[in-house]
N, C-alpha and C positions, 0 to 999 in steps of 0.2 A: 400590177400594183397591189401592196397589199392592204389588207382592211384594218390595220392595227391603228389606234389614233396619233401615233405617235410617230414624226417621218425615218426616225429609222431605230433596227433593236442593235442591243447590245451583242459584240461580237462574243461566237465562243472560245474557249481556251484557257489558261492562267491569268489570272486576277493579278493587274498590278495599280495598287491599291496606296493612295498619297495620305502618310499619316498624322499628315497636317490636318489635310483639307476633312478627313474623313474623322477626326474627333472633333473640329468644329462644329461641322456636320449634325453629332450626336448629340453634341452640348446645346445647339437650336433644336432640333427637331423633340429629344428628350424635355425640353424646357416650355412645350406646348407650342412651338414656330412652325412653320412652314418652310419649305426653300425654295424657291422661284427660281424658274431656268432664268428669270433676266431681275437685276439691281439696279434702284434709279442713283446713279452718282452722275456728282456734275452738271445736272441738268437733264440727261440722258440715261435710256437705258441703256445696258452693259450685259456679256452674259457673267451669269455667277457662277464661278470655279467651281461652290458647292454641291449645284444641281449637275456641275457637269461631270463632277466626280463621281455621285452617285448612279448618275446616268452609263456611265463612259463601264461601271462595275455593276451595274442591278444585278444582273441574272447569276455573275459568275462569285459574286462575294458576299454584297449588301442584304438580300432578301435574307439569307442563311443566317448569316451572320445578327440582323437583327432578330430573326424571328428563335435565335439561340437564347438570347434575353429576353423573350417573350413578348416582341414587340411583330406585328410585321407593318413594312416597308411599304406604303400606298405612295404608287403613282395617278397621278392622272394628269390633264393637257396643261403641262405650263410649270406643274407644282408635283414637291413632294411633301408627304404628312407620314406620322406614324399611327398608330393603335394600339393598343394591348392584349395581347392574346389572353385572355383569362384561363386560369388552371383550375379555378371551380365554380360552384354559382354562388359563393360568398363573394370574388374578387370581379364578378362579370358585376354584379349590384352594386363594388362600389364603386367600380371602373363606369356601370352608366349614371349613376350618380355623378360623379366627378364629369365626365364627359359632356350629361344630358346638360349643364349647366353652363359648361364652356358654349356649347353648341344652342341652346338658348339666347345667352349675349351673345354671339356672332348671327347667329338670325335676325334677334330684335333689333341689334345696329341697321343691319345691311336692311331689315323692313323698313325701318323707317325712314332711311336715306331713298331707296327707293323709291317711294310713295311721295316724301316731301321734293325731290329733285324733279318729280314728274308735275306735283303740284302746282311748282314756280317757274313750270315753265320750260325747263332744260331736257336736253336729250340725255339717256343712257350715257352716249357718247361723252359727255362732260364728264362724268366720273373715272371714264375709262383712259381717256387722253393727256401724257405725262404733262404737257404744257398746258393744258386745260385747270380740269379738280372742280371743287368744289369749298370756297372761301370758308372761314370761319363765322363771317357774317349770316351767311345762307346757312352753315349749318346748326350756330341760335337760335335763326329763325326758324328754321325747321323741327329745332327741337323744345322751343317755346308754344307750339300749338299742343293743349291739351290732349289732344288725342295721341301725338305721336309723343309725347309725356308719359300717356297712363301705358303706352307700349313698354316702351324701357325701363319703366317701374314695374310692370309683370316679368321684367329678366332682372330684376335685382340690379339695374342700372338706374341710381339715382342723381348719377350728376348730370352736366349739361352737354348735349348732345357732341360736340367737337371732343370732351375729355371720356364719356363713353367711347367713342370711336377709335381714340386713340388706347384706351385698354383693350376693348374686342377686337379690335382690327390692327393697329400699325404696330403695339405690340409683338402681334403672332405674324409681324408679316403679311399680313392679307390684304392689308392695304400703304400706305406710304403719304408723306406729306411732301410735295416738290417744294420748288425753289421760291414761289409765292409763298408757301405757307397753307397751300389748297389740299385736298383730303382727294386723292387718286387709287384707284382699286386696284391691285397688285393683279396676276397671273391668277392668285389662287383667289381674290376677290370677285374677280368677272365669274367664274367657277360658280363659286357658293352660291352668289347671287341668281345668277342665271338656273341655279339646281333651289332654289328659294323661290324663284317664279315661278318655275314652272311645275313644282307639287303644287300653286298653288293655283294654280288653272285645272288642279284635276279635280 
């Protein structure tokens, strides 16, 4: 068995490479998205051609090929993301500028749902489960407590908690709203989150 996280790698050989799938691709992932091995339509998850394109070509096209426009190609379990390679320490300052701040609202969201979904009661599991989520109701209220207010106003998130959520999160893909209407954490949301708990247990 191997140790890789991932159940299997990209075979070697000639890249055959879909130029549909692989500029949509660019146009999400360039545009600050995510790409999810799985899409919720219908009711259900789905896989998505995107991830599986990038997946199906990592090693023999994608890596290269992004990191030729200065970008490189991050996988990890479930999702893919980009970065910016910077060319000097002017564009790394504004690339963490730009970035610290994306990465600020995606924390301060996923904090405060965190904290408030625990608050009222619910399991993790509710965020995470496509038929489940987490109603617009609960997320008001979660985000009508002062405290988890003065959060989202330290990330420059001044509206109300569900319209936050849906800029930091369902936006970039990281998270989705099913067929309630309920706020469900995508592939790359359990991720974040999960990597958001546990810096802070250290």
């Amino acid at each position: 068995m191997s140790d890789s996280p991932f159940p299997h790698e990209p075979s070697t050989g000639q890249p055959v490479v879909n130029r549909r799938l692989s500029q949509e691709a660019f146009r999400k992932l360039t545009s600050g998205q995510v790409i999810n091995q799985y899409l919720y339509v219908d009711g259900k998850l789905v896989p998505n051609p995107l991830f599986d394109e990038l997946f199906k070509e990592r090693d023999r096209y994608y890596i290269e090929a992004y990191a030729n426009m200065g970008m490189e190609l991050v996988q990890r379990p479930g999702f893919f993301y980009v970065r910016t390679l910077s060319q000097s320490q002017a564009d790394e300052d504004n690339r963490d500028q730009e970035s610290s701040a994306s990465v600020r609202q995606i924390q301060g969201v996923l904090l405060v749902l965190g904290r408030g979904v625990l608050e009222k009661g619910f399991m993790f599991e509710a965020m995470t489960l496509p038929e489940a989520g987490i109603s617009r109701e609960i997320l008001e209220s979660i985000g009508s407590d002062p405290a988890m207010a003065q959060i989202l106003k330290a990330c420059k998130m001044d509206q109300p908690l569900p319209d936050a959520a849906k800029v930091a999160l369902v936006d970039r893909d990281i998270a989705f709203f099913n067929d309630k209407g309920n706020l469900v954490l995508a592939d790359a949301g359990k991720t974040f989150f999960n990597d958001l708990f546990e810096s802070e247990k250290k």
